[in-house]
Every structure is written in structure tokens, then in C-alpha cells.
KOLSE-744610 format. One record per residue (C-alpha): x, y, z. Coordinates in steps of 0.2 Angstrom, whole numbers, padded with zeros to 4 digits, always signed. Layout:
XYZ...
END
This chain:
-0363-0084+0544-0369-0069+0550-0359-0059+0535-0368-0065+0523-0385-0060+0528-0380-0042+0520-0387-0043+0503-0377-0027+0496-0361-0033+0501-0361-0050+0495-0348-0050+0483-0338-0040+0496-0343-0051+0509-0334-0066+0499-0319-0059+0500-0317-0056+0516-0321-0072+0524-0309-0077+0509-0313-0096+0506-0301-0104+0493-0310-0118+0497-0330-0119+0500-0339-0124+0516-0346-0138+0509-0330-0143+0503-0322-0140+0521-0337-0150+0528-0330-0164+0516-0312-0163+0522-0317-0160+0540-0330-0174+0542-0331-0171+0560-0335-0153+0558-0351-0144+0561-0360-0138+0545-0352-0121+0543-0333-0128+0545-0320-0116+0538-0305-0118+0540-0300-0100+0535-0312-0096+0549-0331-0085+0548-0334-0069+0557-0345-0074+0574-0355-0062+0584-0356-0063+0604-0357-0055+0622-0346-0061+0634-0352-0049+0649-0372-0052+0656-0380-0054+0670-0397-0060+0675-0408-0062+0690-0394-0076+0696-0382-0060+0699-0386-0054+0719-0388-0035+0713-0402-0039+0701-0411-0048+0713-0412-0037+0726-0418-0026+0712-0434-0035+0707-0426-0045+0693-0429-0062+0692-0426-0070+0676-0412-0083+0674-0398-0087+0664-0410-0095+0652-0419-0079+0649-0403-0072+0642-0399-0086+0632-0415-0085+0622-0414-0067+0620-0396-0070+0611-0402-0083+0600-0416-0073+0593-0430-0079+0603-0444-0065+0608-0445-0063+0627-0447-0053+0641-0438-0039+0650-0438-0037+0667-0450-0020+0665-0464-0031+0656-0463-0027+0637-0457-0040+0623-0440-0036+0616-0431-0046+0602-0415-0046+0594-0415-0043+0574-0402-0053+0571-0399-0066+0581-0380-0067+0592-0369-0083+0586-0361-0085+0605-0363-0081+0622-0356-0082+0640-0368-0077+0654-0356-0070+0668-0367-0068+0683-0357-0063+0697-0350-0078+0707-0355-0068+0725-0368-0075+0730-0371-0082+0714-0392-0086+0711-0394-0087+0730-0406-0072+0730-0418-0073+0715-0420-0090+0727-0430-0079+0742-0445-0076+0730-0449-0095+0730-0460-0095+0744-0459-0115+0744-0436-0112+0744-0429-0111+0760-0421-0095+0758-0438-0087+0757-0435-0088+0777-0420-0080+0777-0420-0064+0787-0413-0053+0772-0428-0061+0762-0438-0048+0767-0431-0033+0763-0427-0041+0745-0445-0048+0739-0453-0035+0750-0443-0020+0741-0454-0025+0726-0454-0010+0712-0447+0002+0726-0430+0008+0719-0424+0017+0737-0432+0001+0746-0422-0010+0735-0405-0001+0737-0407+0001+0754-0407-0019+0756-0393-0020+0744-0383-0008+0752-0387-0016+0769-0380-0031+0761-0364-0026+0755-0361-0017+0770-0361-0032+0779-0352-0043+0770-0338-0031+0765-0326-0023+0778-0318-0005+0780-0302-0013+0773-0310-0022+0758-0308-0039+0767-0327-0051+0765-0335-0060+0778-0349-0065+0768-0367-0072+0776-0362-0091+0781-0380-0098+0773-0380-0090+0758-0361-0093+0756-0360-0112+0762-0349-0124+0751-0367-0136+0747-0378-0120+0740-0363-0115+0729-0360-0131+0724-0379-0135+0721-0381-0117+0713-0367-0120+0699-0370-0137+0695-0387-0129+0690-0381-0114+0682-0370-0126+0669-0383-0135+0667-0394-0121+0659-0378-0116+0648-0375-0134+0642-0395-0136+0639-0395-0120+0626-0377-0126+0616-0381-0131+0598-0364-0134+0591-0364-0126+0573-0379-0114+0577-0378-0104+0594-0364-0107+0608-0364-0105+0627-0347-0105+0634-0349-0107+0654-0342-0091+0664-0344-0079+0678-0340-0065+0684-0326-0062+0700-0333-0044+0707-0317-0038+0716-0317-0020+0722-0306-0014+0734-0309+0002+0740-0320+0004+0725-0307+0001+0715-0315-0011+0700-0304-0026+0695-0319-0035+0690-0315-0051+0677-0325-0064+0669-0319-0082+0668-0323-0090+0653-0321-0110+0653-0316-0119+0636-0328-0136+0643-0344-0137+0654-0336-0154+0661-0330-0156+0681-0329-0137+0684-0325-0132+0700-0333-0118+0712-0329-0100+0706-0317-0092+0714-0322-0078+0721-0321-0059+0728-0327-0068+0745-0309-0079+0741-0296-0065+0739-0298-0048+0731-0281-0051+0725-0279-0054+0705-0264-0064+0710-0272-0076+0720-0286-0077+0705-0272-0081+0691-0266-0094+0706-0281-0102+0707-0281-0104+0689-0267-0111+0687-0270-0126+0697-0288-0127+0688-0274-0129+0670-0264-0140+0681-0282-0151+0684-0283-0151+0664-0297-0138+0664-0294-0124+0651-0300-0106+0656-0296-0088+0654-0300-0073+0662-0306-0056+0654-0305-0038+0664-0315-0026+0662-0321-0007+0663-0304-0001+0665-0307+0016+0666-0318+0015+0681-0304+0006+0691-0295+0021+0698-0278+0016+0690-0278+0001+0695-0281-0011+0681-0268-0009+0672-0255+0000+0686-0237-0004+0684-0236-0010+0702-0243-0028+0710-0258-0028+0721-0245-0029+0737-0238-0011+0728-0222-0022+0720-0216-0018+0702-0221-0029+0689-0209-0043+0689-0206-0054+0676-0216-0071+0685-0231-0058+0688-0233-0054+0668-0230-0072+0664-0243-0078+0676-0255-0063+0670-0253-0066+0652-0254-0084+0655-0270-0081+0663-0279-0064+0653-0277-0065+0635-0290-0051+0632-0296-0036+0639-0313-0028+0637-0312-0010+0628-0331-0005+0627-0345-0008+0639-0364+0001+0645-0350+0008+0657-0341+0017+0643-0326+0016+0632-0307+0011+0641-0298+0014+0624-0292+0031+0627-0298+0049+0638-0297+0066+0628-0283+0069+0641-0272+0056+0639-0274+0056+0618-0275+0075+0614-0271+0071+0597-0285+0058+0593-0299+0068+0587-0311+0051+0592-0304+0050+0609-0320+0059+0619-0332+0043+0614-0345+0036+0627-0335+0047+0640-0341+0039+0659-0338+0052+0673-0349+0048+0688-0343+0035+0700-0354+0018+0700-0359+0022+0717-0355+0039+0728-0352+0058+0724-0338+0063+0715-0331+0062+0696-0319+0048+0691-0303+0050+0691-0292+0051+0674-0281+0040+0676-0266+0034+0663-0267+0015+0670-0285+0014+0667-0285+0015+0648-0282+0000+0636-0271+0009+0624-0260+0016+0637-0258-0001+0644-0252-0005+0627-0237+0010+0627-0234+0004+0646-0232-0016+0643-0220-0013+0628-0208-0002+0638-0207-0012+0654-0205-0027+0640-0189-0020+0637-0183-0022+0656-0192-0036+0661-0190-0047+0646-0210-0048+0644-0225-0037+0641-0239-0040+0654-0252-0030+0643-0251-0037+0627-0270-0041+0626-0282-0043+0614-0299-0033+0615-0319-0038+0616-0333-0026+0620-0346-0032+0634-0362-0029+0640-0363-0028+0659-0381-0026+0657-0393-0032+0673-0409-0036+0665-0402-0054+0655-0406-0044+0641-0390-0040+0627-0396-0023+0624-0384-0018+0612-0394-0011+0597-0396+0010+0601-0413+0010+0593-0420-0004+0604-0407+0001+0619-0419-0006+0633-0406-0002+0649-0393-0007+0661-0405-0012+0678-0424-0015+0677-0428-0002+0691-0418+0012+0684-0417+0013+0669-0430+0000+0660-0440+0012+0652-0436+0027+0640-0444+0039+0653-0435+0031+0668-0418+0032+0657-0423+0051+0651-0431+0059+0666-0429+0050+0682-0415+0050+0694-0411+0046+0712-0399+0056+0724-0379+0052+0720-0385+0042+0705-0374+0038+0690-0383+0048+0676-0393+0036+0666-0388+0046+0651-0370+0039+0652-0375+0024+0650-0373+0015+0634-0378+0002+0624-0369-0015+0625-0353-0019+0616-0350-0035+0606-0336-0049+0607-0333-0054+0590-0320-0069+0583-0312-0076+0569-0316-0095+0572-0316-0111+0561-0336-0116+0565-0347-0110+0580-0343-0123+0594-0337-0121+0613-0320-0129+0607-0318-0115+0592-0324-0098+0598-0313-0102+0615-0300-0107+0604-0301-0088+0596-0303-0079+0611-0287-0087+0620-0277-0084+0604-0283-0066+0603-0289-0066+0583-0308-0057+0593-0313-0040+0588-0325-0029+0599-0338-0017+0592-0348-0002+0601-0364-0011+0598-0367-0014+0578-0360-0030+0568-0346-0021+0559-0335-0035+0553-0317-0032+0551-0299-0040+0546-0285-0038+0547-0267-0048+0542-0248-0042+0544-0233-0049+0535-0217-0048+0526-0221-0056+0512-0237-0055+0504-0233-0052+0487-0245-0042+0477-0260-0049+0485-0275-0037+0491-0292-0042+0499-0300-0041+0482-0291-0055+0481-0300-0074+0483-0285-0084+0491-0281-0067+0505-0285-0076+0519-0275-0090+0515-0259-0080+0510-0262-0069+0526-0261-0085+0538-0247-0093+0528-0238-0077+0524-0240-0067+0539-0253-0065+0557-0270-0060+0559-0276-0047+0574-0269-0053+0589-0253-0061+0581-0235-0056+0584-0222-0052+0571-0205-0051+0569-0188-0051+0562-0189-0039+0548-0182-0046+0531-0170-0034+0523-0178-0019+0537-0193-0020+0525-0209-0013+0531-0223-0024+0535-0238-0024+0523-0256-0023+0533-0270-0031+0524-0287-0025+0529-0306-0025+0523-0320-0019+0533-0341-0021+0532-0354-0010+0537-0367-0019+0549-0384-0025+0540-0392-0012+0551-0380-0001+0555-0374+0016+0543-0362+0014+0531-0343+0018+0536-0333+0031+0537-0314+0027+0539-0303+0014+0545-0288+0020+0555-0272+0011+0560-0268+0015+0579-0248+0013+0580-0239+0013+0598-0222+0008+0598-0204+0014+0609-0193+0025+0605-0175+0027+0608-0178+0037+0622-0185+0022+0631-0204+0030+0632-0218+0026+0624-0227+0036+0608-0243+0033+0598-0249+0039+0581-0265+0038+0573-0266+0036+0554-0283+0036+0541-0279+0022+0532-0293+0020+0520-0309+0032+0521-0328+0034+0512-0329+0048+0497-0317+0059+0488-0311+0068+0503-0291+0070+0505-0278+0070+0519-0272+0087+0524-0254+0087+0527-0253+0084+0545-0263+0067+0541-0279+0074+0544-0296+0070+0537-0312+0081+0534-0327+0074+0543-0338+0063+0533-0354+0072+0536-0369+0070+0545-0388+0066+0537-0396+0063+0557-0414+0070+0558-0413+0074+0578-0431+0078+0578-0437+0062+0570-0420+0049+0577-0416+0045+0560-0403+0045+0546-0400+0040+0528-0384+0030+0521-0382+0040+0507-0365+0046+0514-0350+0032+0518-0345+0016+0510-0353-0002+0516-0336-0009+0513-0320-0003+0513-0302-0011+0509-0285-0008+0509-0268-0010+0508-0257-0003+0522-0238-0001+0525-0231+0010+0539-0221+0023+0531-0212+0026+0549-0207+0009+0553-0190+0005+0562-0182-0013+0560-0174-0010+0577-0191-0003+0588-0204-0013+0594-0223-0008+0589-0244-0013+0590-0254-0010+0576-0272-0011+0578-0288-0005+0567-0300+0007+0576-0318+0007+0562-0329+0021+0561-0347+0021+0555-0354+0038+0551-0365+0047+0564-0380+0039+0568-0392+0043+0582-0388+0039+0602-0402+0028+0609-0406+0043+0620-0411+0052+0604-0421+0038+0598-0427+0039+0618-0430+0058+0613-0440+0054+0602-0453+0040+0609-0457+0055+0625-0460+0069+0613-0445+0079+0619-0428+0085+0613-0412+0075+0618-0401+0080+0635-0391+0094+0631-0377+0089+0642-0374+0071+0627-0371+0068+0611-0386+0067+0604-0379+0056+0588-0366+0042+0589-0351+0034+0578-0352+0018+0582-0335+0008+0579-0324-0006+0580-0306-0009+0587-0296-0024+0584-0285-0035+0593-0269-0029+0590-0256-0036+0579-0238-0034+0590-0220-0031+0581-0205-0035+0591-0188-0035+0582
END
């Protein structure tokens, strides 16, 4: 269990992965179990969003390591990147989903093999041919798209590359790869993909995640319908099959407000079959990527001082800014589903949250002082990243370092992990390997997570992140249990704040944010406020000390604002101190001083699934 690899937490580290009983003991009762069996669950680390040479736009930009790359990588293996230099994980990932886009998926990286087929192709050319040659390489991937998507966002994709026996061929081989690097107990692959639909440069992108790698059909793709609803269909009659899966969007704020519009893709309002099918079918949503963060925009939270994180303002492709939008922020979506809940009968935005990667190189960079990228021939080297830039190209600097998918799971096998992401009990983190908990309830008594048996009293006595209360006894408040742990390599933290929406009895939507439990003797100010914890960064050298912050905090929490009558969403948003930005640690390595125009330090954080009150 990854927790306990951190030394100077180990007594706190007990506590929260609160085992009344042992591991061994667990093993005993649960014979069938893996090794590390709990059944008050671990902490597991993951990525659920990477691509590799198998996705069409890495391919045509010279990167041609598979799948298998990535999954080596993830479980602590020295390998490879795509620009030629080793790179290694410090702490190996407990879990993984490769989710190479299902377009054209591993048809391309095929055209190198002088001996495939597809080496003949006429666009085979322009792809090998394009070798290092950025412009040369987008030319050929631009020609590509332009060709297979229309003016109106309908597909007509390349008929050989897109034929029913190469797809079918192509995944077969894919699971394969996954199913070859699953070691139940020590490192997971879940089999998943990505379905890449864009409609007028809309992102609606999701990544299906299967619970089994056994008779999975052909993925659905952008090339099938760029409709969500026809997705969610398709799903629906893979559950009908006996197949379980779930789909995860992502990099909401890049979607132009339509991730999480109140409207249907046919620009119908949200009924109450579309919310049932939607919630049916995406349990999670993902709140932090390279792309930047879809919690919340300085605009739509004037209020949260923490708001203006990982900020991404340049379209993926084109001229132009991205639009602010209300419907492309998670916590918005939140507010949103809670009041249409109240007319339709049903929220269609009661997610939970995971962070991703969308990293092109099959590497999880998520570490900022080894951040290696998000494409080989952009940004794969800290001078590329820093100091290079193409005409109408995103600024490398707005890139960031992966997030990370994290669960509360039994033991570290397919069946377990999925098992936590479907039920939502996941927690997504900016990059470092904070762990956190969380537990609601009505009736917990006088217990703390000092205490041995918390986890036990939290699952019996109340929910964890992702869980739904209700019913209040007597109008009593609910009483929020939390404990949070510094990464082994990250700084130490600085607060843990509760993030509370709920609706009113004017029928809209509100949100609060309260510091909850925080580092030092520092006090609230009487608007709720806290003083900054400080920052010991050296910009010059990229470094920092931990002599500020806590390596564990805990608390007890109960809303002094709480209605019986009004339904609410409580989630935990963690903060680290201020550490540096991989840019800075880029800064650094060229002998230069950071971009002006970023941050040149970071708070790395972590937000959990929320826990949702109804009355």
C-alpha cells in the first residue's frame, strides 16, 4: 500500500487506512483474496487518461511506442521516452487504463513497419516521411482530419484504415497487451479507450473503462455518432450483453459549454430518461488534466481565492482564447444538477472526480520535477517546452503535469478498483500522491480519525466520498470525518477546505468554501479567511524546504449552515504548500529565469468525490 512507504507518517498513516482488523487477518477471512485484502479498503494510485503511439495523433507525430511502453513506465520500470532519454517513475502507480483514442486506433504507428501492409498506404508517406519535422508532421495530421471530418462535424473516415477486420484485429491485440501486464494484487490494467468527439471543436471526449478484458466488443467511436446519447445507447446494450463499463469525460473547460450544458445534444432540456441514462453511464468526471483544471474559473468563483489554478486559455487548435463558460466547470455542474434535480426528479451531474493524464508520449508525466511533456515533438524536451513555439500553437507553458486517479478499494484487482470507480469512493490529485478521507454521517458518536475503528464506524455509521446522505435525525447537522497525508515527495500541506453547494429557497444554486483544518498557529479572520501559509521556494535553484505545513492533517467537521429541508454536496479540496512549477525546475536545467507570464511555483492539491445530502 502505497501509504505506507512514508516513513514519518506511519503512525498517522495507520489511522487512516483504519484497519480494526489486520491484512493478514483479512487474507485469513477472505481466502480468495489477493495479499493485501482489506476490507475497509487501501488508498490505490492510478492514471486513467494515456495515450501511446496506438493513438492516430502521436503517430503521425513520430511516436511510436505502444501501450506496453506505458504500462512499464506506470509500474516503475525504467524506459524510454519518445525524445530518447531514460525516464522512471519514483514510486511506482498501483493502476492503470491506457485510453488510446478508439479513431483509428493503432492503425498508424502500423505504416512504419515496412514488412505491414499499411506501409503502402498512400498517407504512409506523409507519416514516416514527416520524421522529426513538427510542421511536416501537422501538415499530415491536419490533412488527415480534414479528410475524414466534414464541415458539419459528420465523419467519413478512410475505408482501409477503418475496416470492421483491422479494428477488430487491432483491439484484440490491444487487450491482449493490457491482460499480459495485470498482476492482481500488485499493478492493474483495466482495458479502455478513448471516444474523441468534437463537434465544431467542441470537446466531449470520454474514456470507456471495462470492468473485464473478456468478449469486449469494438469501440464505439467518434467515426459511430458524435452524439453522447448514442454513446450511453451503445452502452447500454454492451450492460444488456453482461459487459460492465463506464465512461469518464473529460477537460470540461475546453468544451465550449458543452460538457455539462443543460440542454441535449439535439438542444432539448435535460429530461429525466437523459439524466438517468447519463448517470447510469458516467459515474465520474475528470477535474484535472495536462490541459488544466475544470473545477472552477476566477470568473465563475470570485470568492475562492484558489480558483485561478492551472488556468488553460489557448484553444487546442486555432487562434483565439477559450471561452469562460459556466457549463464547462465541474463545480458548476454540481450547483446545476442539484437544481434541475428539484424539477426533473434526478440530478444528471452528480459525479464523482479523478484527475488524468492526456499525455501523448505513453509516458505518466505527472511528477513536476521530472515533468517530461504532453507530445514528443513539441514539447519533449525542457528547451522545446521553454523556448520553442509554432504559429497558432497552444503555449507549452500552459501545459501541466498529469493528474492522478485515485480509489478507496478492498485490494488491487480489475474487479476492485472498477468496483470504486463506479461507486465513486475515487479522489483526483494535481500530480502528487496526497491521500485523503473522508466519511459523513448522523451518528458517529464521539469518534475521530485518531481513532483505530474510524473507518469501520464511518461505513457503518455513515458514507464515504461519493455517497449520498439523507434524512436528517432530529435536523441534526452531519458530522464530516476527514484525515489527509502529505505525498512521500511532495511538501507538506497546507489546509483542507470543505466545498459546500447546495439550493436555496429561491430555487438557485449557492456555494461556500470553508478552511476546515489548516498547518501552524494561523487563525480565521472573521469572514472565514485564512492567512497564506508561506512560501520557502528558492526560484533560482527550483527548490524548497518542508519546514512550513503539516504532513498530516485531521479533523472533525460539522456545517454550522446546515438546513434539514435543502439539499447540499460537500467535497474536500487539499492544498500542499507552494512548491515549484515544472517550468521552474525547466528554468533551471536551461540556465534561465522562468516565464513571466506563469506561476513560477505551484500548490499542488487534491479534490474529492463529493459526498451528496438530499432531504
Amino acid at each position: 500500500m502505497s501509504i505506507l512507504r512514508n516513513p514519518v507518517t506511519a503512525q498517522f498513516a495507520s489511522s487512516l487506512l483504519a484497519g480494526l482488523i489486520t491484512l493478514q487477518a483479512a487474507v485469513a477471512e477472505e481466502t480468495a483474496r489477493t495479499t493485501g485484502y482489506n476490507k475497509l479498503r487501501n488508498p490505490y494510485f492510478g492514471q486513467t487518461h494515456l495515450h501511446s503511439g496506438w493513438s492516430f495523433d502521436e503517430a503521425i507525430y513520430n511516436v511510436t511506442l505502444g501501450p506496453d511502453n506505458a504500462y512499464r513506465h506506470a509500474r516503475g520500470e525504467k524506459v524510454k521516452h519518445p525524445a530518447g532519454f531514460d525516464v522512471q517513475l519514483r514510486i511506482p502507480l498501483d493502476f492503470m487504463i491506457q485510453s488510446d483514442h478508439a479513431e483509428y486506433l493503432g492503425v498508424l504507428v502500423r505504416m512504419y513497419n515496412p514488412d505491414d501492409p499499411l506501409s503502402k498506404h498512400p498517407l504512409a508517406a506523409q507519416v514516416v516521411g514527416s520524421g522529426n519535422d513538427i510542421a511536416a508532421s501537422t501538415k499530415a495530421f491536419y490533412g488527415l482530419v480534414s479528410q475524414t471530418i466534414q464541415p458539419d462535424g459528420s465523419t467519413k473516415p478512410d475505408p482501409t484504415l477503418n475496416s470492421p477486420e483491422l479494428k477488430r484485429t487491432i483491439w484484440d491485440e490491444y487487450v491482449k497487451i493490457a491482460d499480459s501486464f495485470y498482476e492482481p494484487g500488485k499493478f492493474t490494467t483495466l482495458v479502455g479507450y478513448e471516444w474523441s468527439s468534437q463537434p465544431n471543436t467542441r470537446n466531449l471526449h470520454r474514456n470507456v473503462i471495462f470492468r473485464s478484458s473478456s468478449k469486449l466488443p469494438v469501440p464505439f467511436s467518434y467515426f459511430d455518432s458524435q452524439k453522447p446519447e448514442d454513446l450511453w445507447a451503445w452502452m447500454d446494450e454492451q450492460r444488456k450483453a453482461g459487459l460492465q463499463l463506464l465512461a469518464i469525460p473529460h477537460n470540461g473547460n475546453l468544451s465550449n459549454g458543452a460538457m455539462f450544458a443543460l440542454e441535449d445534444s439535439d438542444g432539448n432540456p435535460i429530461s429525466r430518461a437523459y439524466a438517468e441514462t447519463r448517470m447510469r453511464n458516467e459515474r465520474l468526471t475528470e477535474i484535472i488534466q495536462t490541459k488544466g483544471q475544470s473545477e472552477t474559473h476566477p470568473l465563475m468563483a470570485p470568492n475562492d481565492e484558489f480558483a485561478g489554478f492551472e488556468i488553460w486559455t489557448k484553444p487546442v487548435a486555432g487562434p483565439g482564447t477559450v471561452k469562460v463558460l459556466e457549463t464547462n466547470y465541474v463545480r458548476n455542474a454540481f450547483r446545476n444538477g442539484m437544481v434541475l434535480q428539484q424539477t426533473i426528479g434526478i440530478n444528471p451531474f452528480e459525479y464523482g472526480v479523478v484527475g488524468g493524464g492526456d499525455i501523448h508520449t505513453s509516458i505518466v508525466s505527472h511528477e513536476e520535477y521530472q515533468h517530461t511533456g504532453e507530445h514528443n515533438l513539441k514539447s519533449g524536451t525542457p528547451h522545446q517546452r521553454l523556448l520553442e513555439s509554432l504559429p497558432g500553437e497552444p503555449s507549452k507553458i500552459e501545459q501541466g503535469s498529469a493528474g492522478l486517479s485515485n480509489v478507496w478499494a478492498e485490494e488491487n484487482t480489475r474487479e476492485s478498483i472498477w468496483d470504486a470507480l463506479h461507486r465513486k469512493e475515487t479522489w483526483a490529485t494535481s500530480g502528487s500522491r496526497i491521500t485523503v478521507r473522508i466519511f459523513g454521517g448522523f451518528d458517529f458518536g464521539d469518534t475521530t480519525p485518531a481513532a483505530e475503528s474510524w473507518a469501520e464506524t464511518g461505513y457503518s455509521k455513515g458514507v464515504p466520498m461519493g455517497g449520498r446522505l439523507s434524512g436528517s435525525v432530529d435536523d441534526k447537522a452531519p458530522r464530516f470525518m476527514v484525515a489527509a497525508l502529505k505525498g512521500p515527495n511532495s511538501g507538506n500541506l497546507d489546509r483542507v477546505q470543505m466545498v459546500k453547494g447546495w439550493v436555496g429557497t429561491d430555487g438557485k444554486s449557492h456555494e461556500k468554501i470553508h478552511n476546515i483544518v489548516w498547518a501552524g498557529e494561523r487563525k480565521l479572520d472573521s469572514a472565514g479567511d485564512l492567512p497564506p501559509i508561506g512560501n520557502t521556494v528558492d526560484i533560482a535553484d527550483a527548490s524548497y524546504t518542508n519546514t512550513i505545513g503539516s504532513p498530516e492533517l485531521q479533523t472533525v467537521w460539522t456545517d454550522p449552515d446546515f438546513d434539514p429541508g435543502v439539499p447540499a454536496f460537500y467535497y474536500l479540496r487539499v492544498l500542499e504548500i507552494p512548491t515549484p512549477r515544472w517550468s521552474t525546475y525547466d528554468a533551471k536545467t536551461l540556465g534561465i529565469d522562468p516565464p513571466k507570464d506563469f506561476p513560477a511555483t505551484i500548490q499542488e492539491r487534491a479534490w474529492t468525490s463529493p459526498i451528496w445530502y438530499n432531504p
